[in-house]
C-alpha positions in Angstrom: 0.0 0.0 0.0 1.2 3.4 -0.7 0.3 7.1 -1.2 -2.0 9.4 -0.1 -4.6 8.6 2.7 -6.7 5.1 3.8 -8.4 4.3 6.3 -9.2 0.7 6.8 -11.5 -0.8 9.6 -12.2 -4.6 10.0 -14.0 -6.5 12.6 -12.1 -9.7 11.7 -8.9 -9.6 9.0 -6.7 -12.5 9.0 -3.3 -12.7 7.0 -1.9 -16.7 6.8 0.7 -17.7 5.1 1.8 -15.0 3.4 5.0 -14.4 1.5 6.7 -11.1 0.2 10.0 -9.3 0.2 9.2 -6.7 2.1 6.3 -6.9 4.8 5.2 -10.9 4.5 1.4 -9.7 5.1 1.3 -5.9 5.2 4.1 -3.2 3.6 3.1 0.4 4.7 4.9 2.9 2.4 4.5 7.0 2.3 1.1 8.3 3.1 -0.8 8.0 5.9 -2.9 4.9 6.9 -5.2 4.1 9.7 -6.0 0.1 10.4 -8.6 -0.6 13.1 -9.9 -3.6 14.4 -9.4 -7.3 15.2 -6.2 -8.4 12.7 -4.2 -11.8 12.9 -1.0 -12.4 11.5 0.0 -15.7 11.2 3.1 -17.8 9.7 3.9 -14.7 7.2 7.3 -14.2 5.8 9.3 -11.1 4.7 12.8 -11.8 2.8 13.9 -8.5 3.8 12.5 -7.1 6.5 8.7 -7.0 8.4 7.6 -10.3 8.4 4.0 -9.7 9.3 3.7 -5.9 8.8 6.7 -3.5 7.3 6.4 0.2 7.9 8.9 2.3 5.5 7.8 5.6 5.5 4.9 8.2 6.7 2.3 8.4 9.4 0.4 5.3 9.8 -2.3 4.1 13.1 -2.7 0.8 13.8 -4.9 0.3 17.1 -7.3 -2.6 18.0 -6.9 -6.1 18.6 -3.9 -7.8 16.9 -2.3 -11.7 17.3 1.1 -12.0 15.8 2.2 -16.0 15.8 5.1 -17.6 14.1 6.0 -14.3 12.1 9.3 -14.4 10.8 12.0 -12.8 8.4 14.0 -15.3 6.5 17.7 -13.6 6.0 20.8 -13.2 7.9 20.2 -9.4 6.9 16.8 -9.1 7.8 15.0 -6.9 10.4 11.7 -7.5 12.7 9.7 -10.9 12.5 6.5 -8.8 13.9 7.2 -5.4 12.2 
């Protein structure tokens, strides 16, 4: 996701299993962005860095429930399994 301004609200988002780069479920670039709600993450994997959620740049809100389990960041290199 990038640019400008979202704003996302769930009452149950789940991300499983999820492979990327950067951010294995979520990549937050420049913009703003505003998640609410009940979000899992769960066995997602960055190859860079973020392995459930990677924040790079702007001003982002993430409140409300969130369960990170078995996120992870598969390179000697690589920063946060969570974020």
């Amino acid at each position: 996701m990038n640019g400008s301004s979202h704003d996302i609200t769930s009452s149950n988002m789940s991300f499983i299993g999820n492979t990327a780069p950067v951010g294995g479920a979520m990549a937050l670039d420049s913009g703003s962005y505003q998640i609410h709600g009940k979000l899992s993450f769960i066995d997602n994997v960055a190859t860079s860095r973020g392995g459930a959620i990677s924040i790079l740049d702007g001003q982002h809100i993430i409140s409300g429930t969130m369960l990170f389990t078995n996120n992870s960041v598969n390179a000697s290199s690589g920063h946060g399994g969570r974020c």
